[in-house]
C-alpha positions in Angstrom: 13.9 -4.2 27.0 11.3 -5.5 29.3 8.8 -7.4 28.5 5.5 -5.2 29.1 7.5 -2.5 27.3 8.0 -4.7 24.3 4.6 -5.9 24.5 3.0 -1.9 24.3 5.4 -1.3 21.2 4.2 -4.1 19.6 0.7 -3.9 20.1 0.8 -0.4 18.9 3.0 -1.1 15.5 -0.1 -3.8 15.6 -2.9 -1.4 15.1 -1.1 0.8 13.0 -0.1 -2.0 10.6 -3.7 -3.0 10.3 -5.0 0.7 9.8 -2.9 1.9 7.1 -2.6 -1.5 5.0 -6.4 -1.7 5.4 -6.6 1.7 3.7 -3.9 0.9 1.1 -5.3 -2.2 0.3 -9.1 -0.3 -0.2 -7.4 2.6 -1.8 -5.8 0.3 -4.3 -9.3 -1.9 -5.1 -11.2 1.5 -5.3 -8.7 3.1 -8.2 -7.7 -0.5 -9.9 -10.8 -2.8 -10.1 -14.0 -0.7 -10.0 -14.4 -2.1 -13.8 -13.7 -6.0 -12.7 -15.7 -8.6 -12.6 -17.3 -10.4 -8.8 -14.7 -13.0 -8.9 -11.4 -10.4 -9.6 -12.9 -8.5 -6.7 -13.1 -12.0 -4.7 -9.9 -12.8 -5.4 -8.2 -9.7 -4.7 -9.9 -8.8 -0.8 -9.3 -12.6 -0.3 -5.6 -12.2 -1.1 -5.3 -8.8 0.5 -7.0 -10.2 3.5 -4.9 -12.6 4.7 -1.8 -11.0 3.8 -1.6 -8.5 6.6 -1.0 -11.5 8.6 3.1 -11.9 7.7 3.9 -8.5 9.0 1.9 -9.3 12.0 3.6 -12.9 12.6 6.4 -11.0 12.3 5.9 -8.5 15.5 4.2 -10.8 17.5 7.4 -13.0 16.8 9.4 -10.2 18.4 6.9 -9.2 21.0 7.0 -13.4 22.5 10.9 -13.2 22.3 12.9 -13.9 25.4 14.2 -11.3 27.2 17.8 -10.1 26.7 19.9 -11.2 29.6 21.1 -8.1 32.0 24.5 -6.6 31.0 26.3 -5.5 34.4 
């Protein structure tokens, strides 16, 4: 797969990643913890906030790979 090609898939599985887990991750806080206390709500964005990151290490991982060698 070239390069640039791999980079586009990427970056789209990117955005879409962010879009949707940022909408799970509000859906789930509005339903579950509109009771809790500041600190539960703290906790909770904090935790939900950085752990988008993974899947995205993940992809960019694959994006940065090396090419596959030619098969003739």
């Amino acid at each position: 797969m070239p390069v640039r090609l791999r980079k586009f898939i990427g970056t789209l599985i990117i955005i879409v990643l962010v879009v949707v887990y940022a909408l799970v991750a509000n859906t789930i806080a509005t339903y579950k913890l509109a009771e809790s206390q500041w600190y539960v709500h703290l906790a909770y964005f904090l935790f939900t906030g950085l752990l988008w990151i993974v899947p995205a290490m993940l992809v960019i991982r694959w994006m940065e790979g090396p090419p596959r060698p030619k098969q003739r």
